[in-house]
PDB file of the backbone (N, CA, C, O) and the ligand in Angstrom, with CONECT records:
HET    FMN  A 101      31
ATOM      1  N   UNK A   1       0.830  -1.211   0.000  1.00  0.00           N
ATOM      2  CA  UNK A   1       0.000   0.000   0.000  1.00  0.00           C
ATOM      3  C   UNK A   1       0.865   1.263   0.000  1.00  0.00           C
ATOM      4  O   UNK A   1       0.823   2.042  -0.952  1.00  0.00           O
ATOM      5  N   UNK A   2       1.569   1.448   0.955  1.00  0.00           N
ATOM      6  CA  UNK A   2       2.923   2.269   0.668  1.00  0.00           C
ATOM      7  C   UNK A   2       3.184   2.979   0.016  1.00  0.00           C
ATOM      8  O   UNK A   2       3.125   4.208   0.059  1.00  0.00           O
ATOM      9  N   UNK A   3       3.831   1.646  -1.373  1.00  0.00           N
ATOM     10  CA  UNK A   3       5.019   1.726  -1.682  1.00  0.00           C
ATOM     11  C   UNK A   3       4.091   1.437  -3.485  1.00  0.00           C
ATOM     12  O   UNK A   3       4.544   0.750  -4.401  1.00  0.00           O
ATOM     13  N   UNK A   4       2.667   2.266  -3.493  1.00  0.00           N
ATOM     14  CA  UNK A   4       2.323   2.499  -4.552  1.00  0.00           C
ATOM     15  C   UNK A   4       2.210   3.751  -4.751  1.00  0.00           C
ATOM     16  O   UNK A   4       1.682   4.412  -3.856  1.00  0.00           O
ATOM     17  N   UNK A   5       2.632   4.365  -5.867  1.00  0.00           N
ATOM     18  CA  UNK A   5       2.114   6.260  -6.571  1.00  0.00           C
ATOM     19  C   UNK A   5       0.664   6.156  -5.722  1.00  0.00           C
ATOM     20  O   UNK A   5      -0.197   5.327  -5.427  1.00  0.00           O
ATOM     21  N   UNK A   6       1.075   7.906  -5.492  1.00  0.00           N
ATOM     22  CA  UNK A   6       0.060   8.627  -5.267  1.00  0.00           C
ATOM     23  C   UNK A   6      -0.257   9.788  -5.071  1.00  0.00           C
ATOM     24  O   UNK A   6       0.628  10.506  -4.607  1.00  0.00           O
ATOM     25  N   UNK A   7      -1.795  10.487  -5.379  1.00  0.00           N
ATOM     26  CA  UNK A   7      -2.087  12.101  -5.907  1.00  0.00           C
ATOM     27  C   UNK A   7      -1.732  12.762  -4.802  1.00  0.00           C
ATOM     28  O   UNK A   7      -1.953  12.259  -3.700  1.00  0.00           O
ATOM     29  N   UNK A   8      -0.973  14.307  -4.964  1.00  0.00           N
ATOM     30  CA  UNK A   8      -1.199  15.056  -3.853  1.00  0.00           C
ATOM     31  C   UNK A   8      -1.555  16.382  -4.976  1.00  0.00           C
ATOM     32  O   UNK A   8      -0.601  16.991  -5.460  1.00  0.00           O
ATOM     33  N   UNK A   9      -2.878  16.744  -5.318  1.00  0.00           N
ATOM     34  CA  UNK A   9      -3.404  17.449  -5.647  1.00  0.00           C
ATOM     35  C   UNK A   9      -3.142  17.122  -7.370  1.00  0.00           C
ATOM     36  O   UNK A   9      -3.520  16.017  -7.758  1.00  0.00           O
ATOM     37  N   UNK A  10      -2.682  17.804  -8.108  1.00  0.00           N
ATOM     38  CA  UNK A  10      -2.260  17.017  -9.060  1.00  0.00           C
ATOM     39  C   UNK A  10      -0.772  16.881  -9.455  1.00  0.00           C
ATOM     40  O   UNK A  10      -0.225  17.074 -10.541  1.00  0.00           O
ATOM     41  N   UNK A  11      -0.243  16.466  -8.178  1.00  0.00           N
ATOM     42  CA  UNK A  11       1.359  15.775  -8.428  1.00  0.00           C
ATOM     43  C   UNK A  11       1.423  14.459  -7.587  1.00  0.00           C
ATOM     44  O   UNK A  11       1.203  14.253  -6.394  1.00  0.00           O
ATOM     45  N   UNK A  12       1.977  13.247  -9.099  1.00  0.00           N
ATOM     46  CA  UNK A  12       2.306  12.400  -8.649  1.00  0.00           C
ATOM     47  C   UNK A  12       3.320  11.889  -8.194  1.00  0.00           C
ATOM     48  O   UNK A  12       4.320  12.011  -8.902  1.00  0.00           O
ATOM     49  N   UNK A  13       3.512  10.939  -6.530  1.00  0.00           N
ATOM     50  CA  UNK A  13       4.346  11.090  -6.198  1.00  0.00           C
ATOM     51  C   UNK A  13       4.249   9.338  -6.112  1.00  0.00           C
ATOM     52  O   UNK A  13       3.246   8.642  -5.956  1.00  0.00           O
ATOM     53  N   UNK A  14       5.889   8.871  -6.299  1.00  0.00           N
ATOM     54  CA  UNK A  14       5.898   7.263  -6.911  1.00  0.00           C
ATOM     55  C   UNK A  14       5.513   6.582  -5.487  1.00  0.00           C
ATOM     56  O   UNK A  14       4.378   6.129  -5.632  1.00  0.00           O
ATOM     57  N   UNK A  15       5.911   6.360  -4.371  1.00  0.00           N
ATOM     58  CA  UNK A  15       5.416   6.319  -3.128  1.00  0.00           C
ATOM     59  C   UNK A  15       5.030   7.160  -2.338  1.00  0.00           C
ATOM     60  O   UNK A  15       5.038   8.353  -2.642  1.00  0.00           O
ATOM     61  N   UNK A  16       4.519   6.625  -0.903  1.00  0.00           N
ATOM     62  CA  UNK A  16       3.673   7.057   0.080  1.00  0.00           C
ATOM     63  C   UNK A  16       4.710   7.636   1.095  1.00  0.00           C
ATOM     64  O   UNK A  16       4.382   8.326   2.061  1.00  0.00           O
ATOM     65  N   UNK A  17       5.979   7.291   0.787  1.00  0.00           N
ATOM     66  CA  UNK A  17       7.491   7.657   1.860  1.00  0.00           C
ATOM     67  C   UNK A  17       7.963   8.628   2.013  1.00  0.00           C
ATOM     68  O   UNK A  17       8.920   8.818   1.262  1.00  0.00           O
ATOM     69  N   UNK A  18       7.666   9.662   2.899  1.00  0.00           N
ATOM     70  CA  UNK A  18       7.608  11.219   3.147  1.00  0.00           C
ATOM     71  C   UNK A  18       8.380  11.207   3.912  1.00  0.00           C
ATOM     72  O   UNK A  18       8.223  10.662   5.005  1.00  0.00           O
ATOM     73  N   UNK A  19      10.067  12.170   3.333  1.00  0.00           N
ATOM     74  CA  UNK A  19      11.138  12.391   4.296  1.00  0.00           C
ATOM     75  C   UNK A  19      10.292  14.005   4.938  1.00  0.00           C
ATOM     76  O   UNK A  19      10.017  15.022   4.300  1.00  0.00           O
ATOM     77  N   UNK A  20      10.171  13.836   5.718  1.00  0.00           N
ATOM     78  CA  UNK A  20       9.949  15.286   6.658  1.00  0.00           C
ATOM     79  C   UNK A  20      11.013  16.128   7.112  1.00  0.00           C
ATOM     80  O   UNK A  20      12.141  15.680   7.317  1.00  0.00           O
ATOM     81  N   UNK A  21      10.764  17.095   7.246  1.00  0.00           N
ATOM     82  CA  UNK A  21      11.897  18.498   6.879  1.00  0.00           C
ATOM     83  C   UNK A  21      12.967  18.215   8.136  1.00  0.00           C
ATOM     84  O   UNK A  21      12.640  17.686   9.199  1.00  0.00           O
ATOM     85  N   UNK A  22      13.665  18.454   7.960  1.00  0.00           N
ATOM     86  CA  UNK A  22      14.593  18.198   9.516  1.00  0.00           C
ATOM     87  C   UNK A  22      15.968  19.361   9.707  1.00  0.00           C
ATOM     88  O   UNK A  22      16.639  19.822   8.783  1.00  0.00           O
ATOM     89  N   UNK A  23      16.075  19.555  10.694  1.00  0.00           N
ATOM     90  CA  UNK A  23      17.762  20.481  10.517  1.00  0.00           C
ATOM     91  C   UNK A  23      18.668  20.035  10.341  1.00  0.00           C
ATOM     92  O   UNK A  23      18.792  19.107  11.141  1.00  0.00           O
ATOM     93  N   UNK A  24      19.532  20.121   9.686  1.00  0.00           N
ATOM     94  CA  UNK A  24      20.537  19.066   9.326  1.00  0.00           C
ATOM     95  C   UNK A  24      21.552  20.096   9.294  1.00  0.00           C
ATOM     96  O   UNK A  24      22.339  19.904   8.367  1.00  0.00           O
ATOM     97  N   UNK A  25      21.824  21.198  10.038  1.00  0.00           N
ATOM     98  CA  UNK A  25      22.867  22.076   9.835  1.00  0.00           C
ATOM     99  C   UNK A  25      24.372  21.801   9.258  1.00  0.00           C
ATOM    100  O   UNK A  25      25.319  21.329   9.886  1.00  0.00           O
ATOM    101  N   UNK A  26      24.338  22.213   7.921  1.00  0.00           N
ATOM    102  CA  UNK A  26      25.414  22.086   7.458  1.00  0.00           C
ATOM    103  C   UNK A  26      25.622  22.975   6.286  1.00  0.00           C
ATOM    104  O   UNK A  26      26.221  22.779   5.229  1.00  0.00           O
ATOM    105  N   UNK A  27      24.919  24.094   6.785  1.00  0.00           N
ATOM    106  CA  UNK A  27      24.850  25.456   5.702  1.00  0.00           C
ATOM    107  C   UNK A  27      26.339  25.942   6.459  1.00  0.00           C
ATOM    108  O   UNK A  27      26.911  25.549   7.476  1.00  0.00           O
ATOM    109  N   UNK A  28      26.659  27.005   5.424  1.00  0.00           N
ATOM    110  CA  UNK A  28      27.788  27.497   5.995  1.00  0.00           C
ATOM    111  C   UNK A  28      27.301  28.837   6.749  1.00  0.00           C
ATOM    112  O   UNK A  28      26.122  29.191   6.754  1.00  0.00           O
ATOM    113  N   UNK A  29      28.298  29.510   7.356  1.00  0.00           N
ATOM    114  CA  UNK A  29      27.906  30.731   8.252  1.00  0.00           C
ATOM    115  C   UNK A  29      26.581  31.652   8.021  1.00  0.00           C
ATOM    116  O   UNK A  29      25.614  32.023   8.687  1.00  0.00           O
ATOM    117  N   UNK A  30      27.140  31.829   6.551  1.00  0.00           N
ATOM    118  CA  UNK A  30      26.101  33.318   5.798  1.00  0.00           C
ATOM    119  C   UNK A  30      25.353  32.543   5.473  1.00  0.00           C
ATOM    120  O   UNK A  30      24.483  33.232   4.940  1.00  0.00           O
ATOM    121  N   UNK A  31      24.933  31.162   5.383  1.00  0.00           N
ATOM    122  CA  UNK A  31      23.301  30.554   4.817  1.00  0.00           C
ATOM    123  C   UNK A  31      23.357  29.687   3.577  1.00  0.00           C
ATOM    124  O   UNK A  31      22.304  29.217   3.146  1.00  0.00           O
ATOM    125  N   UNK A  32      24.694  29.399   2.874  1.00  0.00           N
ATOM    126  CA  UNK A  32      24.842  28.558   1.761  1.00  0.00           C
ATOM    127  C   UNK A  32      24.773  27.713   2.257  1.00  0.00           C
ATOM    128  O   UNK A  32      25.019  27.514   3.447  1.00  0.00           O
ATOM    129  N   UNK A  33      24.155  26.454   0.878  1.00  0.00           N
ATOM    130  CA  UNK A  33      24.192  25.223   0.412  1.00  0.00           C
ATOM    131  C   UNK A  33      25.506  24.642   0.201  1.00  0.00           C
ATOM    132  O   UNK A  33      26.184  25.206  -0.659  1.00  0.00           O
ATOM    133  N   UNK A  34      25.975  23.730   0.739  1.00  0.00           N
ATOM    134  CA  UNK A  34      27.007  23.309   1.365  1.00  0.00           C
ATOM    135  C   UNK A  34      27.062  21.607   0.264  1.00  0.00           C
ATOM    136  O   UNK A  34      26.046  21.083  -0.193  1.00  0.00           O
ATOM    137  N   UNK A  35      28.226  21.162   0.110  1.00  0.00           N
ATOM    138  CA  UNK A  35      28.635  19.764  -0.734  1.00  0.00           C
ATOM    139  C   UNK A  35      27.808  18.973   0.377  1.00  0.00           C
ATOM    140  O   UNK A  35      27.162  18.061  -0.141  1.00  0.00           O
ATOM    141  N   UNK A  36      27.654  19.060   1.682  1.00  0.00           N
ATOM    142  CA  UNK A  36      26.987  18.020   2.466  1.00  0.00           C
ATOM    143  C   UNK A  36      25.469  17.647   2.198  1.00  0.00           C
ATOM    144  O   UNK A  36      24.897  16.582   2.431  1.00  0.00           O
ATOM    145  N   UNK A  37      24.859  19.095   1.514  1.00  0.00           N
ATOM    146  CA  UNK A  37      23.760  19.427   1.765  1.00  0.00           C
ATOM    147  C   UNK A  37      23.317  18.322   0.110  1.00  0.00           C
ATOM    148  O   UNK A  37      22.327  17.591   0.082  1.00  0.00           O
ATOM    149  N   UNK A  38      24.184  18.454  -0.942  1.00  0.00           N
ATOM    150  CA  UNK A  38      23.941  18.105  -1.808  1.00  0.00           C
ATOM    151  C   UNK A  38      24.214  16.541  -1.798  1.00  0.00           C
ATOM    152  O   UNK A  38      24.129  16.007  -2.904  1.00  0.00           O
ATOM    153  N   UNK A  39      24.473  15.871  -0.916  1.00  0.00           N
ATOM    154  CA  UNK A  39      25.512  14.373  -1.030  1.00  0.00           C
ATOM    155  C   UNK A  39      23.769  13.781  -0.562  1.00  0.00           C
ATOM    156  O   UNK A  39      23.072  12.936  -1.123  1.00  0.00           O
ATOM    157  N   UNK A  40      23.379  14.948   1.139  1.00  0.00           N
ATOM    158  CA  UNK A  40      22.602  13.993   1.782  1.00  0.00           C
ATOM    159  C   UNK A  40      21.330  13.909   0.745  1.00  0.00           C
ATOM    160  O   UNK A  40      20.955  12.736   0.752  1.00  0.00           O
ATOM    161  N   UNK A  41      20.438  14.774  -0.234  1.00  0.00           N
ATOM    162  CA  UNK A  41      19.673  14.691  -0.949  1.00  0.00           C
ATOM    163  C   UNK A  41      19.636  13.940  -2.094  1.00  0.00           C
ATOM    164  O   UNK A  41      18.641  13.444  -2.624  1.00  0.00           O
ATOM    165  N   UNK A  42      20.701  13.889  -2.420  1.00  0.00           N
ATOM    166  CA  UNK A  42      21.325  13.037  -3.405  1.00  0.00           C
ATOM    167  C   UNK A  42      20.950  11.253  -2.734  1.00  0.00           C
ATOM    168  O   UNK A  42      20.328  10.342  -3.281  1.00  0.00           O
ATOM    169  N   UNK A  43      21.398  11.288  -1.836  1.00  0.00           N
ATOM    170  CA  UNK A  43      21.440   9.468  -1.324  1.00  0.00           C
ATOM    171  C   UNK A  43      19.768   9.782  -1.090  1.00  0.00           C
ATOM    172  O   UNK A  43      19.310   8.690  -1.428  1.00  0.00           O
ATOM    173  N   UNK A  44      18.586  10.623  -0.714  1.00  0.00           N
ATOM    174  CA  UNK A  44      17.550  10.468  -0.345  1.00  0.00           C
ATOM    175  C   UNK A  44      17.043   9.944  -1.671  1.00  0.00           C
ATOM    176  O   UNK A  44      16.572   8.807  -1.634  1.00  0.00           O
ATOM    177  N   UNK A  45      17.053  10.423  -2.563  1.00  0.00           N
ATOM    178  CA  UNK A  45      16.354  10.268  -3.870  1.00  0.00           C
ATOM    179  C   UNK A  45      16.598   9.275  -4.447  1.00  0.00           C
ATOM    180  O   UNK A  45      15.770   8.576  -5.032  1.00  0.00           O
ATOM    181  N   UNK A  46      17.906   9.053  -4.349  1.00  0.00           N
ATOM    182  CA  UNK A  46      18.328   7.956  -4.923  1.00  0.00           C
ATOM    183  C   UNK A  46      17.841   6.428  -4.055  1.00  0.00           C
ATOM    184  O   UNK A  46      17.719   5.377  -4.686  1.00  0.00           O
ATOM    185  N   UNK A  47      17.631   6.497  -2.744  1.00  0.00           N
ATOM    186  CA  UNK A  47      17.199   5.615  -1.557  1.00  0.00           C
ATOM    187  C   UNK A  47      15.295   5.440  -2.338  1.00  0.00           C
ATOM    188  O   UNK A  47      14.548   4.600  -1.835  1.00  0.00           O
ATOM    189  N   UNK A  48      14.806   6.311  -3.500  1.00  0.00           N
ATOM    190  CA  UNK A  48      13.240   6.064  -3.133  1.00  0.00           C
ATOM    191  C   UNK A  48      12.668   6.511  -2.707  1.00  0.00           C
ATOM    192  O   UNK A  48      11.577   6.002  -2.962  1.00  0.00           O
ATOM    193  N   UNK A  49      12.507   7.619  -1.818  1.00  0.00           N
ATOM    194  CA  UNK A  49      11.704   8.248  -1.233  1.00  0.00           C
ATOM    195  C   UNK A  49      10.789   8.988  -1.774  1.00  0.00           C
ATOM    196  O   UNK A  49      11.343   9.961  -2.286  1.00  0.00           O
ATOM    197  N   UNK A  50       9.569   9.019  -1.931  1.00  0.00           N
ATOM    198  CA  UNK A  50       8.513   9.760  -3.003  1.00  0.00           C
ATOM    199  C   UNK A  50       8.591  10.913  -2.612  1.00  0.00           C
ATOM    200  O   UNK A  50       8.799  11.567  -3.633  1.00  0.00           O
ATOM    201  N   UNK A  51       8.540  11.812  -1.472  1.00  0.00           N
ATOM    202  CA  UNK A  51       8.947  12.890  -1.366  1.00  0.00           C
ATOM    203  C   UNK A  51       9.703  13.616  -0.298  1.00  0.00           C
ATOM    204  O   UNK A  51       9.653  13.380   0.909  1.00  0.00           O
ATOM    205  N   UNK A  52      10.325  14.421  -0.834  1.00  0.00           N
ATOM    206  CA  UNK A  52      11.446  14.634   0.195  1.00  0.00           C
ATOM    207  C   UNK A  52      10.886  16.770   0.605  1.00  0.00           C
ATOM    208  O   UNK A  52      10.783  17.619  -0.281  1.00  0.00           O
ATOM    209  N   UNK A  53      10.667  17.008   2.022  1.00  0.00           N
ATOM    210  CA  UNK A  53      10.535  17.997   2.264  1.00  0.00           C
ATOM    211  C   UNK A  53      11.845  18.604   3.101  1.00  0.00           C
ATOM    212  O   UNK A  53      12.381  18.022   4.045  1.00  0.00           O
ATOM    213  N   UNK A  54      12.168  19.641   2.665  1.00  0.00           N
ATOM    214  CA  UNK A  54      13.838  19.935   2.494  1.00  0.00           C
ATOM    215  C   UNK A  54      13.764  20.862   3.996  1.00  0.00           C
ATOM    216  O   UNK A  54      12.630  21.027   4.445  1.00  0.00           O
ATOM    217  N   UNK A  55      14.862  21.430   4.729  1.00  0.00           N
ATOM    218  CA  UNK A  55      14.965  22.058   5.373  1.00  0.00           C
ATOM    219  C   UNK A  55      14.332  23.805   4.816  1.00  0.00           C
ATOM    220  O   UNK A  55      13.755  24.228   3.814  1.00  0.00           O
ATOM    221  N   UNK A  56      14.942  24.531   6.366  1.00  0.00           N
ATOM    222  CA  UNK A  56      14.361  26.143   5.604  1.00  0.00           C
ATOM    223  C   UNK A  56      15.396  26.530   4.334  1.00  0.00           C
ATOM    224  O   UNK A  56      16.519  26.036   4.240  1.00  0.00           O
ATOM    225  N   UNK A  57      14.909  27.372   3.494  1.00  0.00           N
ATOM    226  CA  UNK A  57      15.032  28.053   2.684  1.00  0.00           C
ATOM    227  C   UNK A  57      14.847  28.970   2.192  1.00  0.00           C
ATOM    228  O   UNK A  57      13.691  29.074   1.782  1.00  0.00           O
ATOM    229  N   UNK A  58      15.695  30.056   1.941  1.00  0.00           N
ATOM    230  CA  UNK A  58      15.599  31.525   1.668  1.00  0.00           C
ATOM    231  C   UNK A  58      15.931  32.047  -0.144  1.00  0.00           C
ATOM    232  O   UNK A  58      16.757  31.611  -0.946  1.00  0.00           O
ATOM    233  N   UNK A  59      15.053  32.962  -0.260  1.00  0.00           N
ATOM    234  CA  UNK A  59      15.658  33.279  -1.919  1.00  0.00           C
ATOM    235  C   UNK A  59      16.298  34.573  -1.751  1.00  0.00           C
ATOM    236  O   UNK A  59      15.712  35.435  -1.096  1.00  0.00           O
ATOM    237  N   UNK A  60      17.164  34.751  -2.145  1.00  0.00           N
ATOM    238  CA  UNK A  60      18.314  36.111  -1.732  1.00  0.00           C
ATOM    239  C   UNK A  60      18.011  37.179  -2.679  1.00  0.00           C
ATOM    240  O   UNK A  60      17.802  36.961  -3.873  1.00  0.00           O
ATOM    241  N   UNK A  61      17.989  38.288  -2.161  1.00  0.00           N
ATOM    242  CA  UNK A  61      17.797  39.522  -3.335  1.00  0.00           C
ATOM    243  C   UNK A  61      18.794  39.608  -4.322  1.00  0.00           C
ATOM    244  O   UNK A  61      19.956  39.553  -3.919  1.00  0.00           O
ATOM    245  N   UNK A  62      18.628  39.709  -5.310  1.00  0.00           N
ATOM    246  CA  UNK A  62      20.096  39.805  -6.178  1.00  0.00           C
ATOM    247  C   UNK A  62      20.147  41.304  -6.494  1.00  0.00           C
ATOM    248  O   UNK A  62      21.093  41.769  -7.130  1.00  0.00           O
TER     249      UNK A  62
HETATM  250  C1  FMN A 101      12.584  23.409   8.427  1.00  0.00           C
HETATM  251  C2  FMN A 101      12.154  22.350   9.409  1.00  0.00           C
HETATM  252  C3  FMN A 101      13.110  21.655  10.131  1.00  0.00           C
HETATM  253  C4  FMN A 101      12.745  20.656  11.030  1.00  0.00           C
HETATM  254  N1  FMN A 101      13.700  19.989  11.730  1.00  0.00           N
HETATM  255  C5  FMN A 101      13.369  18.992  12.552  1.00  0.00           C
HETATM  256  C6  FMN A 101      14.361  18.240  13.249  1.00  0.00           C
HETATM  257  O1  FMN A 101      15.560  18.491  13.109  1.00  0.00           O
HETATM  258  N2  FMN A 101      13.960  17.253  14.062  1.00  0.00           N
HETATM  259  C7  FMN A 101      12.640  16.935  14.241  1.00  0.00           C
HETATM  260  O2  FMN A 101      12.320  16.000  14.987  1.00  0.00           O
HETATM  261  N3  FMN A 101      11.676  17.617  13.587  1.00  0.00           N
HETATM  262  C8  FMN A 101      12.012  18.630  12.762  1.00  0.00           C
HETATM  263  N4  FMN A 101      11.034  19.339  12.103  1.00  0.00           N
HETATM  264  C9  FMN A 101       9.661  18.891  12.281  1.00  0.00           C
HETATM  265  C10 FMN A 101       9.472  17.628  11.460  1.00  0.00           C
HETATM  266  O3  FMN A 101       9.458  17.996  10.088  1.00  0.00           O
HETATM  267  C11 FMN A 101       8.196  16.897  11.786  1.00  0.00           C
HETATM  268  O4  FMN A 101       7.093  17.707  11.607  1.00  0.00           O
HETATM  269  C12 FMN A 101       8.163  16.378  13.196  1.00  0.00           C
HETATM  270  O5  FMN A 101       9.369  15.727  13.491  1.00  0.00           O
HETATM  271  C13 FMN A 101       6.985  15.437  13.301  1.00  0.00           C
HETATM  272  O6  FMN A 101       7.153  14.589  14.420  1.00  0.00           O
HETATM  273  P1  FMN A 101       6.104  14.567  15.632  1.00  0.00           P
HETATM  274  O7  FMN A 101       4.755  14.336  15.008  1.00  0.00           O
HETATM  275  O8  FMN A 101       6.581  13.424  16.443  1.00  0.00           O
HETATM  276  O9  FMN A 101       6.205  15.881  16.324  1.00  0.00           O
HETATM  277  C14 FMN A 101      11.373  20.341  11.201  1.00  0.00           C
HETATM  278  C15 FMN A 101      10.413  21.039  10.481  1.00  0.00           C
HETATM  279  C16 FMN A 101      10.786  22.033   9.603  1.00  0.00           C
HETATM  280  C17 FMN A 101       9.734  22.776   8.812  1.00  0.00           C
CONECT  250  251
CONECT  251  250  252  279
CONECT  252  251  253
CONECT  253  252  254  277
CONECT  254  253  255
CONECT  255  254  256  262
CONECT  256  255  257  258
CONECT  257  256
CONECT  258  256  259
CONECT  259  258  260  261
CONECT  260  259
CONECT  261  259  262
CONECT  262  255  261  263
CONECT  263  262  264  277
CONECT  264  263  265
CONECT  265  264  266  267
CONECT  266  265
CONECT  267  265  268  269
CONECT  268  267
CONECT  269  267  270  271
CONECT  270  269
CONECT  271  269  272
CONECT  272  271  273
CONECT  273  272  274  275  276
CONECT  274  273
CONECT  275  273
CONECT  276  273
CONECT  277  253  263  278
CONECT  278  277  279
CONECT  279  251  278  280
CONECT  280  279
END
């Protein structure tokens, strides 16, 4: 049951396996995305997980 697709409004997601947001501090001082940040998302996706809800995130003024 799981580990079948399913709707969340109209996006399908391949399983029911919801990584939930967590702190995983490994931004650097000023707030960058860090090689750690990219390794651990990387093994999530690749592990299967239908969706992955990421830590906080900011969009910077340019
Ligand atoms: C940005 C963000 C970071 C979070 N970090 C953590 C965390 O490090 N540890 C944790 O247990 N929950 C964290 N949470 C809350 C979890 O996403 C989740 O809602 C909570 O752990 C649910 O567990 P509970 O029902 O036992 O409270 C975070 C939520 C957000 C939005």
């Amino acid at each position: 049951m799981y580990s079948k697709p399913k709707k969340i409004g109209s996006i399908e997601i391949k399983n029911r396996f919801i990584r939930s947001a967590t702190f995983e501090g490994m931004a650097t001082e000023d707030g960058y995305i860090t090689d750690k940040h990219l390794k651990l998302y990387k093994k999530l996706a690749e592990g299967g997980i239908g969706l992955i809800i990421t830590g906080y995130g900011y969009v910077q003024e340019t």
